[in-house]
MIVORO-714394 format. One line per 8 residues: number of its first residue (from 1); for each residue z, y, x of C-alpha. Coordinates in nm, 2 decimals, padded with zeros to 4 digits. Each point is the difference from the previous one (the first is absolute). Last residue first. Example, Ala and Ser with C-alpha at 12.3 -4.5 7.8 and 13.67 -1.06 7.14 Angstrom:
2> 00.71/-00.11/01.37 ~ 00.07/-00.34/-00.14 .
***
This chain:
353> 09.59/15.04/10.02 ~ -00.20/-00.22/00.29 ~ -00.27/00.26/00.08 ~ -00.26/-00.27/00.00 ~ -00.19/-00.05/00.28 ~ -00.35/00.07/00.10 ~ -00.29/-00.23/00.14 ~ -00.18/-00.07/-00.31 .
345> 00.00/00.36/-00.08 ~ -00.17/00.08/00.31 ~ -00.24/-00.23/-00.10 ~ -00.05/00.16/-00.32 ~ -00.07/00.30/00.13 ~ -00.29/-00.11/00.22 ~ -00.18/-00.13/-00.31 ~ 00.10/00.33/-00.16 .
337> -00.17/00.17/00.32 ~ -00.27/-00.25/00.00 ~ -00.11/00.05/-00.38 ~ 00.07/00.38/00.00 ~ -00.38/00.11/00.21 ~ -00.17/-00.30/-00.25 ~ 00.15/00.16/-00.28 ~ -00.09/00.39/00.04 .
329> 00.18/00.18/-00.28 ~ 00.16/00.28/00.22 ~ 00.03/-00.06/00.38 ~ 00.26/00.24/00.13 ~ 00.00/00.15/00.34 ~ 00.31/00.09/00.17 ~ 00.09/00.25/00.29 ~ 00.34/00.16/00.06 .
321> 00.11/00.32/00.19 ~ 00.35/00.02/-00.09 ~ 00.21/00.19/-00.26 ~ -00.02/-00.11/-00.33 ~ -00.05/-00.36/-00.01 ~ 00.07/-00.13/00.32 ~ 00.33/00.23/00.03 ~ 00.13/-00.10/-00.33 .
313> -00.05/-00.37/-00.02 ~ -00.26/-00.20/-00.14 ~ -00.28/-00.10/00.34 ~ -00.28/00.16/00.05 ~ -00.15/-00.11/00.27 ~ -00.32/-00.17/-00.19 ~ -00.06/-00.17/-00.30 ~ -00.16/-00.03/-00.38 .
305> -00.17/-00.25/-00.19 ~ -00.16/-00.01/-00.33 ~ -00.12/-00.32/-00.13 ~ 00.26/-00.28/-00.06 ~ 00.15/00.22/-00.25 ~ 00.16/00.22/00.28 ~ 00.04/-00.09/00.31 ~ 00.25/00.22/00.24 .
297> 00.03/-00.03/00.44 ~ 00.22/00.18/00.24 ~ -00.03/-00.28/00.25 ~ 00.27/-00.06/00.27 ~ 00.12/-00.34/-00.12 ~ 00.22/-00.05/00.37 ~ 00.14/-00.35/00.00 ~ 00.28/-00.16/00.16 .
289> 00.20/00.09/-00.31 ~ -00.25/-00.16/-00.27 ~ -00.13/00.23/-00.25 ~ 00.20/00.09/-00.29 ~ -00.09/-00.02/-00.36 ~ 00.04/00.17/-00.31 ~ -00.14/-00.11/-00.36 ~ 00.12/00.31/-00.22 .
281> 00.25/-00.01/-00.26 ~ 00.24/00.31/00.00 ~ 00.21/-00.15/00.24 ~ -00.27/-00.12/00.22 ~ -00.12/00.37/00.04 ~ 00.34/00.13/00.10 ~ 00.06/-00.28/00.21 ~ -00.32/00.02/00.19 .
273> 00.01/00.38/00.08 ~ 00.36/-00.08/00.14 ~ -00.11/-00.29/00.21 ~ -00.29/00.28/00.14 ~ 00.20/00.22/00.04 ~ 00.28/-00.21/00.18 ~ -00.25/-00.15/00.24 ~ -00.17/00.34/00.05 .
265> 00.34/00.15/00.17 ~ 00.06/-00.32/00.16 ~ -00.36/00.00/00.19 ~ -00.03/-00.34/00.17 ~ 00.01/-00.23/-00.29 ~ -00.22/00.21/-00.20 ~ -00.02/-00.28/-00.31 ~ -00.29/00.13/-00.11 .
257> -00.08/00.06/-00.36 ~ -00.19/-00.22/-00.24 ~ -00.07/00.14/-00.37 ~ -00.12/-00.19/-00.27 ~ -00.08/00.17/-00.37 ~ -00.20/-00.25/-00.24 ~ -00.03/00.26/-00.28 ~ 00.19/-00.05/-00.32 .
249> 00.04/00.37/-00.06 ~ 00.35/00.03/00.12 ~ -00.13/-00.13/00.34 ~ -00.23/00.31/-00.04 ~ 00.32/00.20/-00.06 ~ 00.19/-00.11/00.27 ~ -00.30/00.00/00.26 ~ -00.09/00.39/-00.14 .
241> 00.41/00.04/00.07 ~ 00.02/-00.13/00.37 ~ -00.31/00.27/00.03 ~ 00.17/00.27/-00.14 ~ 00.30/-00.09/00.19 ~ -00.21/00.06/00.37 ~ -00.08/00.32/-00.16 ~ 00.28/00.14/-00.04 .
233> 00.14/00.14/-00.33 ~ 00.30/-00.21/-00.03 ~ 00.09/00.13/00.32 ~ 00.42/-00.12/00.06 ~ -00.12/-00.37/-00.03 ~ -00.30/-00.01/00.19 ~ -00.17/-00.30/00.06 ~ -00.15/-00.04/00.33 .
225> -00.30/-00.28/00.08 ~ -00.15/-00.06/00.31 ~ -00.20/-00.32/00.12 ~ -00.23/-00.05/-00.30 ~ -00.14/-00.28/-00.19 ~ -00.06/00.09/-00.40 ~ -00.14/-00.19/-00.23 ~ -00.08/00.18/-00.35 .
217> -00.15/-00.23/-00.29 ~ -00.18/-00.05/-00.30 ~ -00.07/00.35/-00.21 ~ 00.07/00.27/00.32 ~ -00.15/00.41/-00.14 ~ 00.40/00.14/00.04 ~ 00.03/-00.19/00.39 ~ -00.35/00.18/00.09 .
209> 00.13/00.31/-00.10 ~ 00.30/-00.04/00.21 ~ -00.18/-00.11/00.28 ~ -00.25/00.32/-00.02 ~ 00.32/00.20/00.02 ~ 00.16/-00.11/00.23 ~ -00.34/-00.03/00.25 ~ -00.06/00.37/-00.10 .
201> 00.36/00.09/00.15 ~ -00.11/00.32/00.15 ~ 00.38/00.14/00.09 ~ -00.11/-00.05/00.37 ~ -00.32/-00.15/00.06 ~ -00.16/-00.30/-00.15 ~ -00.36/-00.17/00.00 ~ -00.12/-00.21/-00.27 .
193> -00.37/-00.13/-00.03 ~ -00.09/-00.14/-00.35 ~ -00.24/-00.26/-00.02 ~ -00.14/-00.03/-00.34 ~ -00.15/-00.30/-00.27 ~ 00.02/00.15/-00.34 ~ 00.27/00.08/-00.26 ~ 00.31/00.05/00.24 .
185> -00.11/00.37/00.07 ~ -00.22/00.07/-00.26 ~ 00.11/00.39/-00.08 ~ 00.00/00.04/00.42 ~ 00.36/00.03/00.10 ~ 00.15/00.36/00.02 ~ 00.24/-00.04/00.31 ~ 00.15/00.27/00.07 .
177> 00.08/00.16/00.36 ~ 00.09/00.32/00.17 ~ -00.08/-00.01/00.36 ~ 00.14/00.32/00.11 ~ 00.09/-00.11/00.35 ~ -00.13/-00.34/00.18 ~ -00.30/00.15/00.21 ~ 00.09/-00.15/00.33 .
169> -00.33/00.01/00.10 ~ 00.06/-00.44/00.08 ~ 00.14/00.06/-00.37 ~ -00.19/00.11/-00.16 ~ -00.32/-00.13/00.21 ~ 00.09/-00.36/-00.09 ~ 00.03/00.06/-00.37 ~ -00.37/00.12/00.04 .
161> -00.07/-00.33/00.16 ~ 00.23/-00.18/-00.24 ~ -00.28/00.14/-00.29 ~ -00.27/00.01/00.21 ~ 00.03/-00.40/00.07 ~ -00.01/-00.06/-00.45 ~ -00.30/00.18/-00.02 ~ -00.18/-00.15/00.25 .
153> 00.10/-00.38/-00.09 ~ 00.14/-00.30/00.21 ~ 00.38/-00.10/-00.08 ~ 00.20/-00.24/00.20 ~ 00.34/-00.08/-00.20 ~ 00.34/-00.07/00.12 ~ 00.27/-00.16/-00.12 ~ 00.25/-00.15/00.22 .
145> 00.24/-00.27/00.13 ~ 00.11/00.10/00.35 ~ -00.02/-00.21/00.29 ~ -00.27/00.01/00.19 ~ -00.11/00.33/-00.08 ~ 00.29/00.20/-00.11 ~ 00.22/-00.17/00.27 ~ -00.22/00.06/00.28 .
137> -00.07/00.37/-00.14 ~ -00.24/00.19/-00.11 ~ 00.12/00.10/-00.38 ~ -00.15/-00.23/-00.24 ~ 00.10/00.13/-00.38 ~ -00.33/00.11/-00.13 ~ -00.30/00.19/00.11 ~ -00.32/-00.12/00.17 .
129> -00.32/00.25/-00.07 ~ -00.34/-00.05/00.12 ~ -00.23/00.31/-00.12 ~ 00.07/00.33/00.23 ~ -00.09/-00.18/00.33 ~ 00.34/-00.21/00.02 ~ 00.29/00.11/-00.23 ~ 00.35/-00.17/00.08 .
121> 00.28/00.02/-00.21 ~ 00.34/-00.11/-00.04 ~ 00.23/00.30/-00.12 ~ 00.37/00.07/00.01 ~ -00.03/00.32/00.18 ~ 00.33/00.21/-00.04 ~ 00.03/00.35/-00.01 ~ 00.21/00.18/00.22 .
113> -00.12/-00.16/00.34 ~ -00.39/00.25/-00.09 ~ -00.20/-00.32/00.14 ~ -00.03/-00.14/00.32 ~ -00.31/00.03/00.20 ~ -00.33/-00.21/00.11 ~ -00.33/00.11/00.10 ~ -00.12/-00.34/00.20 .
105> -00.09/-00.03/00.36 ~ 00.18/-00.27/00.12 ~ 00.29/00.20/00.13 ~ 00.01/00.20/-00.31 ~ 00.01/-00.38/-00.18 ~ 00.27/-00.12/00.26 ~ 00.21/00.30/-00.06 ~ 00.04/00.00/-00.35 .
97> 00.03/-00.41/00.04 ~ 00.35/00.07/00.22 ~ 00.14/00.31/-00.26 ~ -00.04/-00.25/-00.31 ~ 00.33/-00.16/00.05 ~ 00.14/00.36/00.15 ~ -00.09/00.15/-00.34 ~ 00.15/-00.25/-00.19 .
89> 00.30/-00.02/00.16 ~ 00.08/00.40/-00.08 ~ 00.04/-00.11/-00.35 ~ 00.10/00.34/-00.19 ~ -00.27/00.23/00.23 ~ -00.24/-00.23/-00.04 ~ -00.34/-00.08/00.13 ~ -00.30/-00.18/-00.16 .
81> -00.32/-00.11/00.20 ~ -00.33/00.21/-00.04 ~ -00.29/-00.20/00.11 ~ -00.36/00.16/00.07 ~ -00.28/-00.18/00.18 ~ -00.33/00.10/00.08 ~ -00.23/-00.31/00.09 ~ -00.14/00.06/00.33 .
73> -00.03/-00.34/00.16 ~ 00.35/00.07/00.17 ~ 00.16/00.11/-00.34 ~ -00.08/-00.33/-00.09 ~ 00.11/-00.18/00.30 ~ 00.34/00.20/-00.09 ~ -00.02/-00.11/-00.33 ~ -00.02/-00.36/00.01 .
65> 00.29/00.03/00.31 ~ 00.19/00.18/-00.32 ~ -00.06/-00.31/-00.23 ~ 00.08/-00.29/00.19 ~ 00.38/00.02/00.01 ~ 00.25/-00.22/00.19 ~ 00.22/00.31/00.09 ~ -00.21/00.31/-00.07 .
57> 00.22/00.15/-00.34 ~ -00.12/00.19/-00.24 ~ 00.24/00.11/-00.28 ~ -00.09/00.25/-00.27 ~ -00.37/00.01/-00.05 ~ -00.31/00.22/-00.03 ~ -00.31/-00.07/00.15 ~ -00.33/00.18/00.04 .
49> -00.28/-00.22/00.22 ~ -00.36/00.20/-00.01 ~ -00.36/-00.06/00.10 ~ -00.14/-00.38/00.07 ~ 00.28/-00.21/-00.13 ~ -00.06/-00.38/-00.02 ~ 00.25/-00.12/00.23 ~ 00.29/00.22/-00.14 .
41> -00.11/-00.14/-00.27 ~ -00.02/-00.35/00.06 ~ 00.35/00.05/00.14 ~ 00.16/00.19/-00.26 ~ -00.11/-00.36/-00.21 ~ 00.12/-00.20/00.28 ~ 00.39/00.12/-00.02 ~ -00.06/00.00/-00.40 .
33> -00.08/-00.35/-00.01 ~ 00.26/-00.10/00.28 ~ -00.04/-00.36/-00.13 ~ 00.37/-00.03/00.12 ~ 00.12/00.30/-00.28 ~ -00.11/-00.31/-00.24 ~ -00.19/00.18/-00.33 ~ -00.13/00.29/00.03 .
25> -00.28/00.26/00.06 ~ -00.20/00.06/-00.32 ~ -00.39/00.12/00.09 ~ -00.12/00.24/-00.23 ~ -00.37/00.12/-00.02 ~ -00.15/00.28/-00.11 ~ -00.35/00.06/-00.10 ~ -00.02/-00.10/-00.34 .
17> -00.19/-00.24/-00.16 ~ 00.19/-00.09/-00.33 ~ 00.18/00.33/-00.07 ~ 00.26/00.16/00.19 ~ 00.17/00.36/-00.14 ~ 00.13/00.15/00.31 ~ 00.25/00.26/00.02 ~ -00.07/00.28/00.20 .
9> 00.05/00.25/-00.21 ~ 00.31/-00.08/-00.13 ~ 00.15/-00.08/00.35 ~ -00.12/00.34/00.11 ~ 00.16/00.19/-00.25 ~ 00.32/-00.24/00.07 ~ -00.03/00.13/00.35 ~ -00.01/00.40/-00.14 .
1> -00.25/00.18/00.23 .
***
């Protein structure tokens, strides 16, 4: 089954009533609002546990203790952690929590190590879904400025649930993508599950339709962002250029990267990225040095918001395992995120040029 097939299908029209519910978690990475939100959960399961995620680490972390007394009241629990044959570091960071989950009691494994799991995501009894930027960490949790979103709604849990068995099955190959968006999508009140594989990029191309349909204002908080100079074509450059020409268009366009003080190579893409789009009259800002702004976050108009892992370079975008939901038209679901936004903007610097 194509995943963008599935994203199609599954997207959720909400009308006044609904039964779904979604739960933003951010704001001070202190409040831990996320850290206590996979807790409730974790606490509230009565069947199933799947998880996907790219770094887990044990040192000063509630969560996998929360899953191993899980597991120990019978909950079932699945988490598949990502390993890589280019970064052997990751694999040996998570290699300590893969054995304390199997130790505990929990089905755990490392993905296929040539592709890359980027995702955040934890599904709890087929119908709770977390999924954003939050990797479990210290640092992600305590530390970390994020964006996150708790989502309740049947539809929208067997979606990542079925994303889940992919690749827990390891059932990656032949997974030929398009995204045909519903003939009202950005008309009416939807939530819009995304979930990448390699080559997929339905959470590209949604964003790019989303940037064409903007009338007010795009503001964008992200960690990651490449631009290309020798792929014109990429899509990473598409999406500099939709910011261009919506900025072009009059449209309030703010964009605040991370500084990525510790990462050299993501410091100069991101400085890079910034330039280009300041030069060509965008608002850009920096975050603070001693800060880590690890949200891949984008509000549209004030009313449609959209976030995850993804973040804009060429490996996130094309080739990883990503997950993303997008929250089309839905006001009161944007308002804290742009509120949220707006403090980060607050905070940032200047590039100085």
């Amino acid at each position: 089954m194509a995943i963008a097939a599935l994203c199609v299908a599954t997207a959720m029209h909400v009308a006044a009533g609904s039964a779904v519910t979604v739960t933003p978690l951010i704001g001070d990475p202190s409040a831990g609002s996320y850290c206590q939100a996979a807790l409730d959960a974790i606490a509230a399961a009565e069947r199933t546990i799947d998880v996907l995620l790219s770094s887990v680490s044990l040192e000063d972390n509630p969560i996998p203790p929360a899953l191993a007394a899980a597991a120990g009241r019978g909950v079932v629990i699945r988490v598949l952690l990502d390993a890589s044959d280019w970064a052997p570091d990751i694999t040996n960071k998570n290699q300590p929590s893969l054995a304390y989950f199997l130790e505990h009691g929990i089905e755990a494994r490392f993905d296929d190590e040539a592709v890359t799991l980027h995702a955040k995501l934890m599904v709890v009894d087929g119908e709770t879904v977390l999924v954003g930027s939050s990797n479990w960490n210290r640092y992600a949790l305590t530390e970390h400025r994020q964006a996150d979103v708790m989502i309740k709604a049947i539809s929208i849990g067997a979606f990542y649930a079925h994303y889940f068995d992919l690749l827990w099955c390891g059932r990656l190959t032949d997974q030929e993508v398009e995204v045909p968006l519903p003939d009202d999508f950005g008309v009416v009140p939807t939530i819009l599950p995304l979930a990448d594989v390699p080559d997929s990029a339905s959470y590209a191309n949604v964003l790019l339709e989303l940037l064409q349909r903007a009338r007010q204002s795009i503001h964008v908080s992200m960690y990651r962002v490449s631009y290309y100079s020798g792929y014109a074509d990429s899509l990473a450059n598409e999406i500099l250029a939709a910011l261009i020409d919506a900025a072009h268009r009059g449209l309030d366009v703010r964009v605040l990267l991370d500084d990525c003080a510790y990462y050299q190579d993501s410091a100069d893409a991101n400085l890079t990225s910034a330039i280009f789009l300041h030069q060509r009259g965008l608002e850009v800002r920096l975050d603070e040095a001693s800060l880590t702004t690890h949200a891949k976050l984008v509000v549209i108009d004030g009313q449609t918001v959209l976030l995850g892992s993804t973040n804009w370079n060429y490996y996130s975008l094309e080739k990883n395992c990503e997950t993303d939901v997008a929250f089309v038209c839905l006001p009161a679901i944007a308002a804290p995120f742009e509120a949220y936004f707006e403090t980060l903007w607050a905070s940032g610097r200047d590039l100085g040029i």
